[in-house]
C-alpha positions in Angstrom: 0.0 0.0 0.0 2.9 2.2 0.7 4.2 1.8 -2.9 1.2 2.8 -4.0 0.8 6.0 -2.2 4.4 6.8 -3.4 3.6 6.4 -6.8 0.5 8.5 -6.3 2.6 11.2 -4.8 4.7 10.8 -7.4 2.3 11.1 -10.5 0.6 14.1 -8.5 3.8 15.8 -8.1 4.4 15.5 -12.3 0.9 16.7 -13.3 1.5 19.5 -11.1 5.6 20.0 -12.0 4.2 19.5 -15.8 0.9 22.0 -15.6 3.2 24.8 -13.9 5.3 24.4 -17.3 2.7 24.8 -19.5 1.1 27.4 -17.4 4.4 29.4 -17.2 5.9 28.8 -20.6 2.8 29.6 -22.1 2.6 32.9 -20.5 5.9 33.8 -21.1 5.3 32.9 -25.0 2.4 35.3 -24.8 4.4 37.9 -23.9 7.7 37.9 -24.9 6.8 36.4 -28.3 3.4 36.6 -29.6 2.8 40.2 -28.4 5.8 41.6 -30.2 5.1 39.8 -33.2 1.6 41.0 -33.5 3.4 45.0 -34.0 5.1 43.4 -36.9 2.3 41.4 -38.4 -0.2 44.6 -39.0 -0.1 48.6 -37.8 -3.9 48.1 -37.8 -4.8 48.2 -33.9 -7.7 47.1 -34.1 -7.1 44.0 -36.3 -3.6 43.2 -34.0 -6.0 43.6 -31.1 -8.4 41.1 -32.2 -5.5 38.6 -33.2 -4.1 39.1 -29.7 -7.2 38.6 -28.3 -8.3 35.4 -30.3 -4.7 34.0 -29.1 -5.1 35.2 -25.7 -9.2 33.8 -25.1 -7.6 30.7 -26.6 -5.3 30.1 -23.6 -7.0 31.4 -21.4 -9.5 28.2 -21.4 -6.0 26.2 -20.9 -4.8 28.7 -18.3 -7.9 28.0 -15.9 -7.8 24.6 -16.5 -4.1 25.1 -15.2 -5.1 27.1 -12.4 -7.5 24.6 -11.0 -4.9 22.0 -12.1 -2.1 23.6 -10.0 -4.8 24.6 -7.2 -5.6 21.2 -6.0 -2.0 19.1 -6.9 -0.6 21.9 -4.8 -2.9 21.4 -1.9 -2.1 17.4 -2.4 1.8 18.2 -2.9 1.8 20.6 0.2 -0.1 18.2 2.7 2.1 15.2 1.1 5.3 17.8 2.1 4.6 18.9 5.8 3.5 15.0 6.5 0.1 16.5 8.4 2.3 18.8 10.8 1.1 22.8 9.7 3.2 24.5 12.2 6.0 23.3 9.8 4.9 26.4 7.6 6.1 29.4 10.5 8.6 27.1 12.3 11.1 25.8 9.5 13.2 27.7 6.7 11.2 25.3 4.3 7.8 26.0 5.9 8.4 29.7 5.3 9.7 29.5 2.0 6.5 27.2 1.3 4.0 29.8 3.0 5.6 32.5 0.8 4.9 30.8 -2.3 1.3 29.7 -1.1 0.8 34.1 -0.5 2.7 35.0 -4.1 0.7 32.2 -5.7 -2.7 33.9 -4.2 -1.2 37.2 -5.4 -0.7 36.4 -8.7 -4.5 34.5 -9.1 -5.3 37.7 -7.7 -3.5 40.2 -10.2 -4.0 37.7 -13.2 -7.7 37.6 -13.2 -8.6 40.8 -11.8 -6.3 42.8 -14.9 -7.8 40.0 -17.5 -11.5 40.1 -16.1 -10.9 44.0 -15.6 -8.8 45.5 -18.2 -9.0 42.4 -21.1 -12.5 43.5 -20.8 -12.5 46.6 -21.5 -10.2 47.2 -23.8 -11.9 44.5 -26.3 -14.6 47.3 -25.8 -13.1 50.0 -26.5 -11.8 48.5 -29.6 -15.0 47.7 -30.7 -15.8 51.2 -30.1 -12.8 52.9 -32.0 -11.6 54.5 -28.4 -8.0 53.8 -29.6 -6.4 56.7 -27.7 -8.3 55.4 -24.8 -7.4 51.9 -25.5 -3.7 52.7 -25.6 -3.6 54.3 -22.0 -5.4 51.3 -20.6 -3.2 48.7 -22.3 0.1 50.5 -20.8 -1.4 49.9 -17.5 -2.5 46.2 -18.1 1.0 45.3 -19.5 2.2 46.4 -16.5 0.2 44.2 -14.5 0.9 41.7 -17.0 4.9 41.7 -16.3 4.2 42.4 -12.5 2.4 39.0 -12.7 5.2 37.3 -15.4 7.4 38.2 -12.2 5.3 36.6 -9.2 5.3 33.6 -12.0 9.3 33.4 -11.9 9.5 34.6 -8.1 7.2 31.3 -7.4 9.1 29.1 -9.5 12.4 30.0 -7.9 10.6 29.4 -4.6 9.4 25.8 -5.7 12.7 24.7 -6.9 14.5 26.4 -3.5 12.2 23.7 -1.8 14.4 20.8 -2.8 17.4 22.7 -1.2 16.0 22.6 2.4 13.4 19.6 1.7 
């Protein structure tokens, strides 16, 4: 039975090592490749704007899965960590580091989907309605959100792989 709870921790541990990747990589990809290359497939804002968007709505249905994905695997993965004992998280360099990530991770939910719901949103709208002086003020602000979030992303990967330092 033992072997079998190890081989179910590790299997968890992969979906949720492997879903991370995606969900990472992808967003990285987003931003650092398929934004720039939308200014040199068309000037037309409005048409880059709706190729962006298609792309972005597209993951978007893979980033929630991802989220919920990475949600309860983490849960699993951080009850499988401490062994049951919670006090682990304020009394140990690897609790801490582990209570920090659980915070940035809520952050970064937080950030993502607030900007996305918020600004995505309403910027498709303001497309729609030719506001493009409007449209480029908002965007300035939800890139910036965007790369605020990129950075909670690398900040809680860095965390996750310190965890096998003091593990």
């Amino acid at each position: 039975m033992n072997a079998l709870i190890e081989y179910a921790d590790i299997i968890i541990l992969w979906i949720h090592v492997f879903t991370a990747i995606f969900f990472v990589g992808g967003s990285f990809f987003i931003w650092l490749v398929v934004m720039p290359s939308s200014y040199k497939i068309t000037d037309d804002e409005k048409l880059r704007t709706k190729i962006v968007g298609t792309i972005g709505k597209n993951f978007a249905f893979f980033t929630n899965i991802s989220v919920i994905i990475l949600i309860f695997t983490g849960l699993y993965n951080m009850t499988w960590y401490l062994g049951g004992n919670y006090s682990t998280l304020y009394n140990t360099i690897q609790g801490e580091i582990l209570l920090a990530k659980i915070i940035l991770v809520g952050a970064m939910i937080l950030l993502m989907y607030g900007n996305n719901m918020y600004h995505g949103k309403k910027i498709m709208s303001m497309v729609r309605d030719g506001k493009m002086d409007e449209v480029r003020k908002l965007r300035k602000i939800s890139h910036y959100l965007s790369y605020i979030t990129l950075f909670l992303m690398a900040l809680i990967t860095l965390l996750a792989v310190s965890l096998e330092f003091y593990g």
